[in-house]
PAZAPA-4460 file (N, C-alpha, C; in steps of 0.05 Angstrom, whole numbers, plus 32768, in hexadecimal, padded with zeros to 4 digits):
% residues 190
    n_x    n_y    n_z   ca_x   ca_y   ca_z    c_x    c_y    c_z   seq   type   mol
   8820   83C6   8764   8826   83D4   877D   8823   83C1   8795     1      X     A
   8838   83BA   87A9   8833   83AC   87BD   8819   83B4   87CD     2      X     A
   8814   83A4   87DC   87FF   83A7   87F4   880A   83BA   8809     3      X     A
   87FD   83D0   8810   8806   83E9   881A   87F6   83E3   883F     4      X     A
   87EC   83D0   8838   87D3   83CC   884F   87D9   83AF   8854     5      X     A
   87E2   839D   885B   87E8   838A   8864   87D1   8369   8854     6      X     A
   87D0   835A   8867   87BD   833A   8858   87AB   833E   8863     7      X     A
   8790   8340   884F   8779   8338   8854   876F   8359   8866     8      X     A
   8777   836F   885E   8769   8389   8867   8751   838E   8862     9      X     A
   873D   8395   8869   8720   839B   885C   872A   83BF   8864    10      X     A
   871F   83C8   8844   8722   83E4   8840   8709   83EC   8835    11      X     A
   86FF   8407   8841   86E6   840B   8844   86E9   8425   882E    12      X     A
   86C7   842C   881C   86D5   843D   880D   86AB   844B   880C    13      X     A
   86AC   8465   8818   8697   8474   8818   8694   848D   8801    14      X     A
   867B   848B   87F9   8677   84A6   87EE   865D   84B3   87F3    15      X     A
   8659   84D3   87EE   8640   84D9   87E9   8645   84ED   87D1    16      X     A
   8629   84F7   87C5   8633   8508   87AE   8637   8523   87B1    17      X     A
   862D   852C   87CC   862F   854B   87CE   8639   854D   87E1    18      X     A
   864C   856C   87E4   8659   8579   87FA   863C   8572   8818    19      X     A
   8627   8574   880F   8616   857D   8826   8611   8565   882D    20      X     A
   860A   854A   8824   860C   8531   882A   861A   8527   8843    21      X     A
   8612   8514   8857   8620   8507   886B   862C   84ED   8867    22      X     A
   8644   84EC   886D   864F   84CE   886D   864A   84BE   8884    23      X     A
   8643   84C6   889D   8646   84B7   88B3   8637   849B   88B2    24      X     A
   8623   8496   889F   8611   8483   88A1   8629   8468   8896    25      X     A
   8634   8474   8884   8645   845D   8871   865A   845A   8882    26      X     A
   8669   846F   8889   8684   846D   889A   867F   8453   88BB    27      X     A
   8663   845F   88C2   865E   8452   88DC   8661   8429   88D3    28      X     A
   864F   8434   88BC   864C   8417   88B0   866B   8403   88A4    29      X     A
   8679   8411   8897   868F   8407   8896   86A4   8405   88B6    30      X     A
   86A0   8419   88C1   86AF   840D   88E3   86A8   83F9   88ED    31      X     A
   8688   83FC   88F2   8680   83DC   88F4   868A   83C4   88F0    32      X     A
   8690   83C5   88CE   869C   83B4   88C2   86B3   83A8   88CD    33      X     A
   86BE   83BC   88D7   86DC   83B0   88DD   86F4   83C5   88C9    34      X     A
   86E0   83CE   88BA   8701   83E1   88A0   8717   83E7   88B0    35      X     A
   8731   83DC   88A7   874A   83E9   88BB   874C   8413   88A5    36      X     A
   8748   8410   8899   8749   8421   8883   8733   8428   8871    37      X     A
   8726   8445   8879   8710   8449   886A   871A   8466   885F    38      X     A
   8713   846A   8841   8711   8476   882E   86F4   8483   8822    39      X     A
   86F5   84A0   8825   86DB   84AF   882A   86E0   84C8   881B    40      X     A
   86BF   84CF   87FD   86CA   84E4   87F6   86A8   84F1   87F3    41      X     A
   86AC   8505   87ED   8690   8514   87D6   8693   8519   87C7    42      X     A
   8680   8511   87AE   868B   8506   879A   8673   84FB   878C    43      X     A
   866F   8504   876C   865A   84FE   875F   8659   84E1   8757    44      X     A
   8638   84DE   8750   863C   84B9   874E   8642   84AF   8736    45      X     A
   8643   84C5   8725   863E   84C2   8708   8653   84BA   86F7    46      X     A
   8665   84B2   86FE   8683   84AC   86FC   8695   84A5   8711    47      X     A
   86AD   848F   8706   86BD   848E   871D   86CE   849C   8714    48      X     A
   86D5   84AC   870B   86ED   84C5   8700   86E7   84D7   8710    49      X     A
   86FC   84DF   871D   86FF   84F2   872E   86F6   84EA   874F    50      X     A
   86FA   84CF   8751   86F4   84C7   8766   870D   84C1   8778    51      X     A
   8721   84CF   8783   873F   84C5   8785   873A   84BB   87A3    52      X     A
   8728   84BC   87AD   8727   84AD   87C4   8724   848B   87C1    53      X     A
   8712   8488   87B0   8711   846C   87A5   8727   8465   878F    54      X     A
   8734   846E   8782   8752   8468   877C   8767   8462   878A    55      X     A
   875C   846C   87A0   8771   8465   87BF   8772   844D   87C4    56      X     A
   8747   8448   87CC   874B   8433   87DC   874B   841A   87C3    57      X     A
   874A   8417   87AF   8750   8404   87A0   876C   83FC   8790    58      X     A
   877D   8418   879B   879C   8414   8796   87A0   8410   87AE    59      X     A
   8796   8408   87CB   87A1   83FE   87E7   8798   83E2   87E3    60      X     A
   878C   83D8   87D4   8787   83B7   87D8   879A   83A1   87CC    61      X     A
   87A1   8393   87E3   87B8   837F   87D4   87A2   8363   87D9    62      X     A
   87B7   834F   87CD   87AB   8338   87CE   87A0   8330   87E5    63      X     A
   8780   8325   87E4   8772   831A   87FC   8766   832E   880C    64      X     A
   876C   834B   8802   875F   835D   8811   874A   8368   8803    65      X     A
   872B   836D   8813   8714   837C   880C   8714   8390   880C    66      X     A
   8704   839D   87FC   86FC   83B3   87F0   86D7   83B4   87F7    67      X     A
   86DA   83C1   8812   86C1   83C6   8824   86A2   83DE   8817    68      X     A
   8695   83DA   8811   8684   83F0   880B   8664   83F0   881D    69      X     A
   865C   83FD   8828   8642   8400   8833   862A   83F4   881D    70      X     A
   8631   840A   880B   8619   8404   87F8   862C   8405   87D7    71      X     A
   8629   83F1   87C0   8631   83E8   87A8   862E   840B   879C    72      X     A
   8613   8416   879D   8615   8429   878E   8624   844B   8793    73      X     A
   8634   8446   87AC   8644   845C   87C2   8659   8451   87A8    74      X     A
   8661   8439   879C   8680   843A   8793   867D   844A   8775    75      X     A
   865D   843B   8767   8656   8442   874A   8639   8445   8746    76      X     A
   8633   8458   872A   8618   8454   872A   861B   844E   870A    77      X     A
   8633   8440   86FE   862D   8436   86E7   863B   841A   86DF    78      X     A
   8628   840C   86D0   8639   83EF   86D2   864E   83EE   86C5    79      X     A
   865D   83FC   86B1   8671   83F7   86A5   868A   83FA   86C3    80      X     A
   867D   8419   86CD   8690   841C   86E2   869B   8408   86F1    81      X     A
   867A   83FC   86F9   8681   83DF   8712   8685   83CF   8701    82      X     A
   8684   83CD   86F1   869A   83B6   86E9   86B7   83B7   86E7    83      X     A
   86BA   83D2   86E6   86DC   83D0   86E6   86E5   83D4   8700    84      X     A
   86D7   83DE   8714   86E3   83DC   8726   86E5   83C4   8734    85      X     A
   86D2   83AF   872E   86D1   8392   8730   86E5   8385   872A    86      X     A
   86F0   8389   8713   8702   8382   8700   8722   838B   8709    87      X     A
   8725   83A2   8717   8743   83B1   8721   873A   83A6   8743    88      X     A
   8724   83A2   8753   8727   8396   8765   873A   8376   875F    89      X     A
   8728   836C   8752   8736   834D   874B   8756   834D   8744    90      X     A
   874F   8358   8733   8772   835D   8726   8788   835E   8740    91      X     A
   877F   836A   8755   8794   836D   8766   8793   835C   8784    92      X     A
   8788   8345   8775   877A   832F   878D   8773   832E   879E    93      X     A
   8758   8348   879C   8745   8356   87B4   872C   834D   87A7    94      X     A
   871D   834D   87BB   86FE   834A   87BA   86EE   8366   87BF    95      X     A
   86D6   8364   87C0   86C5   8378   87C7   86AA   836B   87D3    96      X     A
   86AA   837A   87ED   8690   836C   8800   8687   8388   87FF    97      X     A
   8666   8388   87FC   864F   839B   8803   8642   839C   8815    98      X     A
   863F   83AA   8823   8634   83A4   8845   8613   83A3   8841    99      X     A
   8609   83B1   8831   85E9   83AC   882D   85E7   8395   881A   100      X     A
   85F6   8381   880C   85F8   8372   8802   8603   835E   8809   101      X     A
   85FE   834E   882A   860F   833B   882E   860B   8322   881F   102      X     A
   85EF   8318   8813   85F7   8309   8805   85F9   8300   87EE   103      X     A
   8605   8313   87E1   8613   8310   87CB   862F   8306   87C9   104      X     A
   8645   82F4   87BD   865A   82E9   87C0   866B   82EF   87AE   105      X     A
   867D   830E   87AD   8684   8314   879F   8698   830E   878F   106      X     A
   86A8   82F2   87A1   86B9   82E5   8796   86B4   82D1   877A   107      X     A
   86A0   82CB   8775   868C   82BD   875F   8684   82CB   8748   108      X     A
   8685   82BA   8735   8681   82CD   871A   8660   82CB   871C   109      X     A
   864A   82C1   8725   8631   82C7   8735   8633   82E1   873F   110      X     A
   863B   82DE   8754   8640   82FA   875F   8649   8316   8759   111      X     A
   8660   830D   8743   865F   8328   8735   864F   8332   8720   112      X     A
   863D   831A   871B   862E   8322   86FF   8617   8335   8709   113      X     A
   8615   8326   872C   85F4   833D   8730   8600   8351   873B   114      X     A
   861D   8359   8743   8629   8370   8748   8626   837A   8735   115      X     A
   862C   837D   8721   8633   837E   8703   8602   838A   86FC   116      X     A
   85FC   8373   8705   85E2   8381   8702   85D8   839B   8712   117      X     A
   85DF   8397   8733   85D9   83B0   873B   85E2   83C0   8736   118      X     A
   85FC   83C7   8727   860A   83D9   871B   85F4   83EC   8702   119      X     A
   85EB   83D1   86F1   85DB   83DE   86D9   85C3   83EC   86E8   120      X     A
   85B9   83E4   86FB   859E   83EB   870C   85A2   8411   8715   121      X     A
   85C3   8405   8725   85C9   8426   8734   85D1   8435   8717   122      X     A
   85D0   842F   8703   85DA   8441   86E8   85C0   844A   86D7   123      X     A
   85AA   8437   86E7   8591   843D   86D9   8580   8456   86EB   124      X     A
   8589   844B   8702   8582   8465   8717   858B   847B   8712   125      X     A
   85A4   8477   870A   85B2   8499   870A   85A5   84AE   86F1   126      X     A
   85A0   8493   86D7   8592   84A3   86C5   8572   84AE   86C6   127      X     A
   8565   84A6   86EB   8553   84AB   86E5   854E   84C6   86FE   128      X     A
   8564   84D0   870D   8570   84DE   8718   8570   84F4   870B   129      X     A
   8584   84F4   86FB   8588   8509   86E9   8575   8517   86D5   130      X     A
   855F   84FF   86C8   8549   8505   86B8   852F   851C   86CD   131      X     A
   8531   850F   86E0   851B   8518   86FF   8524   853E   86FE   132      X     A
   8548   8536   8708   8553   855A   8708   854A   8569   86F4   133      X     A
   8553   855B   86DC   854F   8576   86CB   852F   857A   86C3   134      X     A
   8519   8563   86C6   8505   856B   86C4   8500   8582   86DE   135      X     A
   8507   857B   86E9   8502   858B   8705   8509   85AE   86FC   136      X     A
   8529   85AB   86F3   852B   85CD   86E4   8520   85D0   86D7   137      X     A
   850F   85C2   86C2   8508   85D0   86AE   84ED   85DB   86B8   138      X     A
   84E5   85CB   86C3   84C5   85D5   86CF   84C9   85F5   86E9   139      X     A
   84DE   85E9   86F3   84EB   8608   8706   84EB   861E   86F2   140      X     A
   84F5   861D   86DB   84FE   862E   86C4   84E3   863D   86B9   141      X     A
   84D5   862A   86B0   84B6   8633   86AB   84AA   8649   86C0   142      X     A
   84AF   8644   86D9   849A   8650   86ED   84B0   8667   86EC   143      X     A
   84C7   866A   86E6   84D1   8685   86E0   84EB   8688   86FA   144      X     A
   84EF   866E   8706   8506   8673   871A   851C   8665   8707   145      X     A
   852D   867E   8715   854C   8680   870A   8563   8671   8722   146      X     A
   856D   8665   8707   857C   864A   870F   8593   8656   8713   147      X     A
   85AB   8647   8721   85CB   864C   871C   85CD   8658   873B   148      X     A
   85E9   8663   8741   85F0   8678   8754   85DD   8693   874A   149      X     A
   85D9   869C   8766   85D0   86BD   8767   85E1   86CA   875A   150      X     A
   85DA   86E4   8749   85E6   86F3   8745   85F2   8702   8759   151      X     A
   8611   870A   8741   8622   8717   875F   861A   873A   875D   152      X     A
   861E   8741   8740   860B   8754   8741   85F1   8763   8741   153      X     A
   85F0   8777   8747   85D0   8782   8746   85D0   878D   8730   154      X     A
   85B8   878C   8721   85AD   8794   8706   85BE   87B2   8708   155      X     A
   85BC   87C1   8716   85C2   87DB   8712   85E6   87D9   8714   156      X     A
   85F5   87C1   8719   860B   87C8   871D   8610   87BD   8706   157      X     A
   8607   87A7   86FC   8619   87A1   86E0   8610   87BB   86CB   158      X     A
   85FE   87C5   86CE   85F4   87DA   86B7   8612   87EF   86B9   159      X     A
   8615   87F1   86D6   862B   8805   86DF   8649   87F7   86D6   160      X     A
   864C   87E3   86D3   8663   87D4   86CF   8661   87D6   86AC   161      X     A
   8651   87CF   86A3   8651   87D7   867F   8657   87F2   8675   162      X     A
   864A   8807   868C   8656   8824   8683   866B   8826   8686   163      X     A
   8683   8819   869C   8693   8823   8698   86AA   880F   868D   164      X     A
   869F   87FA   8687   86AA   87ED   8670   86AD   87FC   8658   165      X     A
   869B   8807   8655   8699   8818   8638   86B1   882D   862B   166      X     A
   86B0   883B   8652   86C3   8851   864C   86E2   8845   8653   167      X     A
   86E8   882C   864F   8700   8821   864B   8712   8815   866A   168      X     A
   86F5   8819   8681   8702   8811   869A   8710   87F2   86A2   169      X     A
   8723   87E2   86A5   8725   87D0   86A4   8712   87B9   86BB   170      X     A
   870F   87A3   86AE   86FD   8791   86BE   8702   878F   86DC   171      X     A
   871D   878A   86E4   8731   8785   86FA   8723   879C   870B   172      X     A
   8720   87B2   86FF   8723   87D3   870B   8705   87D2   8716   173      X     A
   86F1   87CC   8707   86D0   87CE   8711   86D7   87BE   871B   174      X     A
   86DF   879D   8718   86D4   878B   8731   86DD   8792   8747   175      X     A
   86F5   879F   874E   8701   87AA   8767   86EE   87B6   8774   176      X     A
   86D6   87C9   8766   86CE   87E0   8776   86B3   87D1   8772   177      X     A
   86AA   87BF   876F   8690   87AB   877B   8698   8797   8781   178      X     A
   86AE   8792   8790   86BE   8778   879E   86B1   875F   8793   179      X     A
   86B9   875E   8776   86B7   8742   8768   86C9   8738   875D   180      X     A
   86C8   872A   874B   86E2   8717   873F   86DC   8727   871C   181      X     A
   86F5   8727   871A   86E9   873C   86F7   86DD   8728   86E5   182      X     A
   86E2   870E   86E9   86D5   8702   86CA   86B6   870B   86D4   183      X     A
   86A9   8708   86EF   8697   8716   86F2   8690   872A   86E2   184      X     A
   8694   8747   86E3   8696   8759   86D7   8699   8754   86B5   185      X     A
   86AD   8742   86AD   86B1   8743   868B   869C   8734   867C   186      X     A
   8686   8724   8690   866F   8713   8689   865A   872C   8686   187      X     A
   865B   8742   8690   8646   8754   868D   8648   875D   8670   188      X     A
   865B   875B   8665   865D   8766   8645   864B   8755   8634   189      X     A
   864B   873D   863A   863D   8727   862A   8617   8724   8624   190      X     A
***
């Protein structure tokens, strides 16, 4: 794919993992920079699949142009990942500069090796992230609080939604008259 962005573009590429999360800290940090073009999503760390914001900005880099990030672990939190994105940066004769990492030289096989390490580091974090959460539910679980979305129904309405399941009312038809969605209602059977 040609260069869509001209010689030598620095393209900036932010994430956080949750809707409720702020970008401004990264975004401010990449303006700074200089990014003529910044690329911004929310977006779990746990994978780069399903990241089409960063598919963007690494299908906008032509030769001699950077591939800008605030922080190494905003792009990945696993090293196989950063390595391939290392690897499809190069391929298309772009680099990648880290703004909390200025001195690292990512043009250097040095440099990508400890990229390549912080990568294993942010992949060691994430597994210790995730170990933290679910200890966290399970101990929530114990003390007896209930996890997930609120119920949409009230105890007394699904009881009311099973009776008249019974007598052959369709799901569509009760959820209408407790303004829900019927698989709602067809989960009460279960």
């Amino acid at each position: 794919m040609d260069n869509m962005c001209g010689a030598n573009v620095l393209i900036g590429y932010a994430r956080v993992s949750t809707q409720n999360q702020n970008l401004d800290r990264q975004l401010g940090a990449l303006r700074a920079a200089r990014c003529k073009i910044i690329f911004a999503e929310k977006a779990t760390g746990k994978t780069v699949k399903g990241r089409p914001e960063l598919e963007k900005a690494v299908d906008a880099l032509g030769t001699g142009d950077v591939l800008v990030l605030a922080e190494w672990d905003r792009a990945t939190r696993s090293m196989i990942d950063g390595i391939s994105i290392m690897q499809r940066v190069a391929a298309r004769g772009a680099v990648i500069r880290v703004l909390d990492k200025p001195h690292l030289d990512l043009t250097s096989k040095i440099g990508q090796g400890i990229l390549a390490f912080l990568s294993a580091l942010a992949d060691d974090e994430r597994e210790r992230i995730v170990k933290r959460s679910a200890d966290g539910r399970r101990a929530a679980k114990a003390k007896g609080v209930v996890m997930g979305r609120p119920l949409t129904l009230t105890e007394h309405q699904a009881k009311e939604a099973i009776r008249r399941l019974a007598k052959g009312e369709s799901c569509r038809s009760i959820a209408k008259s407790f303004d829900c969605h019927h698989s709602t209602i067809s989960r009460c059977q279960k």
